[in-house]
Backbone as JSON, one array per atom type, in Angstrom:
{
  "sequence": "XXXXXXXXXXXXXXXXXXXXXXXXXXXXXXXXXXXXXXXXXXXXXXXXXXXXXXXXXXXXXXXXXXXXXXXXXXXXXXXXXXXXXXXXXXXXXXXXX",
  "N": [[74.46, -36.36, 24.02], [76.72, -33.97, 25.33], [75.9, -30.62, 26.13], [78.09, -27.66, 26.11], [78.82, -24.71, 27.57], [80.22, -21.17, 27.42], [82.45, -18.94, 28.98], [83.32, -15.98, 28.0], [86.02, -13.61, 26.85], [86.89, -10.93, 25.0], [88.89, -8.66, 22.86], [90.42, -5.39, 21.82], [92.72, -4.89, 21.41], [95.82, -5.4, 23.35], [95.88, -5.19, 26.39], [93.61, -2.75, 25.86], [90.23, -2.23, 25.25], [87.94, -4.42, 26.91], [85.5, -7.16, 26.44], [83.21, -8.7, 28.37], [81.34, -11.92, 27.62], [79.02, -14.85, 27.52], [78.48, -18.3, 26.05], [76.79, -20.45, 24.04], [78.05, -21.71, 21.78], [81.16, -21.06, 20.81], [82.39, -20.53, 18.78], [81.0, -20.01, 16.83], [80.04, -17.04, 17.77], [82.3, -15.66, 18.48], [83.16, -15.47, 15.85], [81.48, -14.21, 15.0], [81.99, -11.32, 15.82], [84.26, -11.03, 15.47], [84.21, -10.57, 12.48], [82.23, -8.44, 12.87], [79.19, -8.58, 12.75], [77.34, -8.31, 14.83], [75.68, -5.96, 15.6], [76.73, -3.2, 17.88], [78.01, -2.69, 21.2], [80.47, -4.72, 21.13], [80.71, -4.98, 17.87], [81.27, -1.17, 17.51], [83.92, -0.85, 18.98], [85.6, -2.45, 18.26], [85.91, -5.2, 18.72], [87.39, -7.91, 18.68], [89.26, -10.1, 19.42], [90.12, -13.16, 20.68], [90.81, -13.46, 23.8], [90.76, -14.6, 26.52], [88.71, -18.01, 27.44], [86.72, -19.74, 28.87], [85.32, -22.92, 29.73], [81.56, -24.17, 30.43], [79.67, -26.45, 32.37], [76.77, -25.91, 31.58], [74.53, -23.64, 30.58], [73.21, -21.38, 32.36], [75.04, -21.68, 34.79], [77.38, -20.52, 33.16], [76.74, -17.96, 32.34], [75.89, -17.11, 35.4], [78.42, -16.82, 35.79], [79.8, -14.88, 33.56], [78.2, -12.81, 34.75], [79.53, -12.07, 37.34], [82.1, -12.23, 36.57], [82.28, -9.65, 35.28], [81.51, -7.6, 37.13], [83.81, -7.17, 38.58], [86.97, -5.7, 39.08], [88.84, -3.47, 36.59], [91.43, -4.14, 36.83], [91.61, -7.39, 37.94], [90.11, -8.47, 36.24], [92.05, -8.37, 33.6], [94.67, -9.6, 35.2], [93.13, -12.55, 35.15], [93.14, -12.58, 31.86], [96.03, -12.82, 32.1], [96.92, -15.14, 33.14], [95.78, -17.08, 31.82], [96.38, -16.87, 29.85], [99.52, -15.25, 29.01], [100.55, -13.65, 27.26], [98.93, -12.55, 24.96], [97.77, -13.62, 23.35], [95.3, -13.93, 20.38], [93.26, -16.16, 20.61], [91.18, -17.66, 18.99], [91.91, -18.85, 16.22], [92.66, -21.65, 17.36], [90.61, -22.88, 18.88], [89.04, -23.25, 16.9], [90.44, -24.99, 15.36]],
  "CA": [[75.62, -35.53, 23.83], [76.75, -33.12, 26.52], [76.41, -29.07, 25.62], [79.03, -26.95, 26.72], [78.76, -23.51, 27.37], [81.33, -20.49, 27.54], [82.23, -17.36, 29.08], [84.84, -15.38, 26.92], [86.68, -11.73, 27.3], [87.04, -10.4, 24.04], [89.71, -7.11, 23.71], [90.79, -4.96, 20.32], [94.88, -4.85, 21.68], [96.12, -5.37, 24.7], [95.36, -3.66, 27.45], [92.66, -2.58, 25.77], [89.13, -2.71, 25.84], [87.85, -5.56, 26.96], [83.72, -7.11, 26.81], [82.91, -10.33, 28.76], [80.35, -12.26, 27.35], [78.63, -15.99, 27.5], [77.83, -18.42, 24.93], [77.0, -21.91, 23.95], [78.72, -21.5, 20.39], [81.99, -20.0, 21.16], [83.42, -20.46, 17.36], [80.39, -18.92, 15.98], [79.96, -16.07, 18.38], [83.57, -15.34, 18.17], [83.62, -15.12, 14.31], [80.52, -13.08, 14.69], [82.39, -10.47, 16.71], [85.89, -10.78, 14.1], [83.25, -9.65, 11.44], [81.37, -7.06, 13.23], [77.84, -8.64, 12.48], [76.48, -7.98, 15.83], [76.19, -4.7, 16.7], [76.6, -3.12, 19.65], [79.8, -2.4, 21.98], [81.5, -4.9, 20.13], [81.28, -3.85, 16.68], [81.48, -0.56, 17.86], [84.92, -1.11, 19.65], [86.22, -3.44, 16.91], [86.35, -6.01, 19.87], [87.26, -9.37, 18.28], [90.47, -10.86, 19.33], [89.47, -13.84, 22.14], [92.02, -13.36, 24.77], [90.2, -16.02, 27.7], [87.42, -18.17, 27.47], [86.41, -20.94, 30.3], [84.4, -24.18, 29.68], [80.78, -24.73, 31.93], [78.52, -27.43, 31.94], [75.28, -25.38, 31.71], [74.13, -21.73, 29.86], [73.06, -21.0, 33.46], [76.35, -21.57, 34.99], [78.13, -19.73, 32.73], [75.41, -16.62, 32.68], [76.46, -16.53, 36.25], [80.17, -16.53, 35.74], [79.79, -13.59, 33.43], [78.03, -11.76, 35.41], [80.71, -12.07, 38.66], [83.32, -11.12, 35.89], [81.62, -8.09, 34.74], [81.55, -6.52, 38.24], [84.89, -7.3, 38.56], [87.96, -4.58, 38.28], [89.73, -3.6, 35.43], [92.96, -5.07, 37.06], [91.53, -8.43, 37.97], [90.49, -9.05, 34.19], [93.52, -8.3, 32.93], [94.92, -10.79, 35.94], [92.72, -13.37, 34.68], [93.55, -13.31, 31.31], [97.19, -13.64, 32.05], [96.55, -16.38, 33.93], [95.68, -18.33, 30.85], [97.6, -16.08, 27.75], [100.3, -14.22, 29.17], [100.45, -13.7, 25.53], [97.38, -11.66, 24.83], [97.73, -14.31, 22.06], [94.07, -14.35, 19.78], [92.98, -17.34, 20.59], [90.4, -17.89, 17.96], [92.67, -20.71, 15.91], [93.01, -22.68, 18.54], [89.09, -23.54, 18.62], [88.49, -23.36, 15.27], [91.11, -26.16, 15.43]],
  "C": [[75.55, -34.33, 24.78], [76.98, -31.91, 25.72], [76.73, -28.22, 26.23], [78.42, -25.56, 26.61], [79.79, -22.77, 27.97], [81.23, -19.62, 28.45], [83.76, -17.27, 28.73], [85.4, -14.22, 27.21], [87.47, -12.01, 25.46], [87.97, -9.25, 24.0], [90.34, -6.94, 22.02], [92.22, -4.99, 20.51], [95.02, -5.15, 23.13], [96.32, -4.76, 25.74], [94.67, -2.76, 27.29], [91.51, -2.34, 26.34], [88.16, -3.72, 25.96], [86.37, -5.87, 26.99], [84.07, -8.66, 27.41], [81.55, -10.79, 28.39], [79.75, -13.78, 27.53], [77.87, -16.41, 26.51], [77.88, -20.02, 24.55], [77.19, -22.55, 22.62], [79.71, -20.69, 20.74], [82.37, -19.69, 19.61], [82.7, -19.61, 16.61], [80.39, -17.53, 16.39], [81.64, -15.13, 17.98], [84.12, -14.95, 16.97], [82.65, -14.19, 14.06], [81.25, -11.64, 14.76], [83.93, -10.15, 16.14], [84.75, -9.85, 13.55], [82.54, -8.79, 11.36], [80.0, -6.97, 12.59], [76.87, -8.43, 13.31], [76.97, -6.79, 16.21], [76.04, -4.6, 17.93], [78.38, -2.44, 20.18], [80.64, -3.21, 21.2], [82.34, -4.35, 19.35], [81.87, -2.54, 16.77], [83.34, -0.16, 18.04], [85.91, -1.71, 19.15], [86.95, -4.71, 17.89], [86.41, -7.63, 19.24], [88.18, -10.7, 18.65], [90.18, -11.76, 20.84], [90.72, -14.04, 22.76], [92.01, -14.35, 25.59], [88.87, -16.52, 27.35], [87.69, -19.47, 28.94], [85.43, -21.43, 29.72], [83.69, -24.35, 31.09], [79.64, -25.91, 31.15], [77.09, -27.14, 31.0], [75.32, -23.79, 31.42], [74.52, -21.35, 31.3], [74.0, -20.34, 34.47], [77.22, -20.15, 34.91], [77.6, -18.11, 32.76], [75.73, -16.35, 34.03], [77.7, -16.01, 36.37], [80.41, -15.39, 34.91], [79.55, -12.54, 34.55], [78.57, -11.24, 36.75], [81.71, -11.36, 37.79], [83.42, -9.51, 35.87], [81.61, -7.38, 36.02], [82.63, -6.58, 38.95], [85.98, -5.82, 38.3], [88.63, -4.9, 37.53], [90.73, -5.0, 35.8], [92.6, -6.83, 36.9], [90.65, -8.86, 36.99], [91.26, -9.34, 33.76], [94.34, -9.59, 33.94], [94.7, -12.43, 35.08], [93.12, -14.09, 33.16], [94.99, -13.83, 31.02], [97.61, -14.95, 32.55], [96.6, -17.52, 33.06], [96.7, -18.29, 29.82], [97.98, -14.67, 28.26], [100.69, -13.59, 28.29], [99.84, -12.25, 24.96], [97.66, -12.31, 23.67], [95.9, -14.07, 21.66], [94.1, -15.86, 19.76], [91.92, -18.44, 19.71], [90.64, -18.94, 17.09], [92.84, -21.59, 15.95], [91.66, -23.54, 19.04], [88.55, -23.69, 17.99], [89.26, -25.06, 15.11], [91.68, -25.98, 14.11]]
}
């Protein structure tokens, strides 16, 4: 069985503030981060609503693809996730299924 791994952008409203993170549990991570069980910037921030995520083969991968995001500007975040959810829909539902 093949295991997927993520990278996500998290954001409390839109146009917000936004965290990028990677993960090879998006549903759990993602409900972690609703519930504010991991602290940190998150919790903190009340950062829960998943705006973008992207599917990679490999942790590794994706661990890189964060870390290109993250040094990224504001603007071309925000770009990105319109790209997917011109919306700023929570996408969280939608992988829960």
């Amino acid at each position: 069985m093949e295991k997927f791994s993520y990278v996500y952008i998290v954001m409390n409203a839109p146009y917000g503030t936004l965290y990028v993170g990677s993960t090879t549990d998006l549903v759990k991570l993602i409900w972690q981060h609703r519930e504010g069980v991991i602290a940190g910037f998150t919790k903190q921030h009340c950062l829960g609503k998943l705006v973008w995520y992207e599917v990679h083969g490999n942790i590794m991968e994706a661990g890189l693809r964060e870390k290109r995001i993250k040094r990224w500007k504001r603007d071309w975040k925000v770009n990105l996730i319109q790209g997917m959810n011109p919306d700023w829909r929570d996408l969280y539902d939608e992988i829960v299924g």
